[in-house]
C-alpha positions in Angstrom: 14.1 -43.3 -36.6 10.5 -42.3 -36.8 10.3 -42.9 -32.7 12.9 -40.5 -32.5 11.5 -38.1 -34.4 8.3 -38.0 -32.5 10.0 -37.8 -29.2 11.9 -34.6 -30.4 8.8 -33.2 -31.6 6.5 -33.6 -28.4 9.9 -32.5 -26.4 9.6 -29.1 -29.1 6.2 -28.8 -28.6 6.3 -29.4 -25.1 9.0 -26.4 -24.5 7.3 -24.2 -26.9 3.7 -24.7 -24.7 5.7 -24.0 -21.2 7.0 -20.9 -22.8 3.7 -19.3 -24.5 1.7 -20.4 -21.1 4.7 -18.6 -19.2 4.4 -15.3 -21.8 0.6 -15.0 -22.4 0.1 -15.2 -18.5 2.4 -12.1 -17.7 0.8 -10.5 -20.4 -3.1 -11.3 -19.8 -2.6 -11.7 -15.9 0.1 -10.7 -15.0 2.5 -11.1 -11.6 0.7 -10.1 -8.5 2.3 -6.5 -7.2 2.1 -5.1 -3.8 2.2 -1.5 -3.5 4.0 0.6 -1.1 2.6 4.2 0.3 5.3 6.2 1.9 3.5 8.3 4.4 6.3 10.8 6.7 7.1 13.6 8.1 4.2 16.0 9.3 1.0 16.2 7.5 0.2 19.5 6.9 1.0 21.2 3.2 -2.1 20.1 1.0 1.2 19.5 -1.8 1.8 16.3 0.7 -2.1 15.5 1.5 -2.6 14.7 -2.6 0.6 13.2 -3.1 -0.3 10.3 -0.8 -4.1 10.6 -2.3 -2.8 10.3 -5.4 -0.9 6.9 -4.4 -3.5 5.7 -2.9 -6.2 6.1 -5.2 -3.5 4.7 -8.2 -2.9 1.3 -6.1 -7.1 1.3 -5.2 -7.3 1.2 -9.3 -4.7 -0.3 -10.6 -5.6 -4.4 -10.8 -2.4 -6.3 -11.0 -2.0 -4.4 -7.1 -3.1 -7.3 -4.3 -2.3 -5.6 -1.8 -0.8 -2.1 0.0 1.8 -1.9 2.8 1.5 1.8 4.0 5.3 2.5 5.5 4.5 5.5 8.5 6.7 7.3 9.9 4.8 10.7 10.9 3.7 12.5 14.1 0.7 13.4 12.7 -0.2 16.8 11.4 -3.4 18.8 10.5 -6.4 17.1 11.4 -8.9 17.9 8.1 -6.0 16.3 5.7 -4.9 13.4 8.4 -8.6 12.6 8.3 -9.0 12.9 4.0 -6.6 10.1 4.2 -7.7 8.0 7.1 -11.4 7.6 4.5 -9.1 7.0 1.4 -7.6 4.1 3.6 -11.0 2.9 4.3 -12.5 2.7 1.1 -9.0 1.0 -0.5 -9.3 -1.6 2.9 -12.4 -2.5 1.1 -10.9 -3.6 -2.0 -7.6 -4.8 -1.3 -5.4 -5.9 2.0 -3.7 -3.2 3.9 -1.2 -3.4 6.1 0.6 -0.2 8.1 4.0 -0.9 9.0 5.1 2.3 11.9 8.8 2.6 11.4 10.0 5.0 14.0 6.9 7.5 14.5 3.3 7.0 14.5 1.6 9.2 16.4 -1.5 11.0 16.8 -2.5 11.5 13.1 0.4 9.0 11.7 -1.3 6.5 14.1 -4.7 7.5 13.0 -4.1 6.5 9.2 -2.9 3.4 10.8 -6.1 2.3 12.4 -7.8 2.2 9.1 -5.3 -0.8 7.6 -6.6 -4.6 8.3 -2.8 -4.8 10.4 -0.4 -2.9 11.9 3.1 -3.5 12.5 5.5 -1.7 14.7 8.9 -2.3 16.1 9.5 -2.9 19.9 11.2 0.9 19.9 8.6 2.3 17.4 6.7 5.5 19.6 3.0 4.6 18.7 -0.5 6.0 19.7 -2.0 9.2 21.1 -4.8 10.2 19.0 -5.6 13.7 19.9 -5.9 16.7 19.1 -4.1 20.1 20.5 -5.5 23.2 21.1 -5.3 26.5 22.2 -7.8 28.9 24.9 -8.1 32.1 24.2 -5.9 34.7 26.3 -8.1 35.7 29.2 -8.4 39.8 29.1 
């Protein structure tokens, strides 16, 4: 009797350990979390600019984040805010893993934010590259 009592109490004690090592570790550590920047369309309204600043500097800060998959799917856009986000990129590459991952579009400045992740990935049918600029002469008189 007492040999069965101690073998239900080190199986008690041994379930009650698993599950406080299981709790306090998502609580103190936590899981590991990968974030995800969505990064479309054109780049040009300064609303979408700080959006994806905003994103970026919450996954560069927020710990339990390993590491950020940017999803592109842009042409590009402005240069000034294209470029604000191509540094962001750089200084979060320093911290954490990025990888880009061009969806249908990245071109010019979509494909400039890509260059600053530590991968890219693109489909076989993905239009990819061009880094330029367009501009405009003045009319001759």
């Amino acid at each position: 009797m007492k040999r069965a009592f101690s073998i239900g109490l080190y199986v008690i004690a041994s379930l009650l350990s698993i599950v406080l090592g299981f709790l306090s570790f998502n609580y103190f550590i936590g899981r590991p979390q990968i974030g995800m920047i969505n990064i479309s369309g054109v780049i040009w309204q300064p609303r979408t600019t700080e959006n994806i600043l905003r994103m970026v500097h919450y996954v560069a800060e927020t710990p339990t984040i390993k590491a950020v998959v940017l999803v592109i799917d842009s042409p590009g856009g402005l240069a000034c805010p294209t470029e604000e986000i191509y540094l962001d990129i750089l200084r979060l590459k320093e911290k954490k893993p990025v990888v880009a991952s061009i969806n249908q579009v990245g071109a010019s400045g979509g494909y400039y934010i890509a260059v600053a992740a530590n991968y890219i990935y693109a489909k076989p049918t993905s239009y990819v590259g061009s880094i330029g600029a367009v501009s405009y002469l003045p009319e001759p008189e």
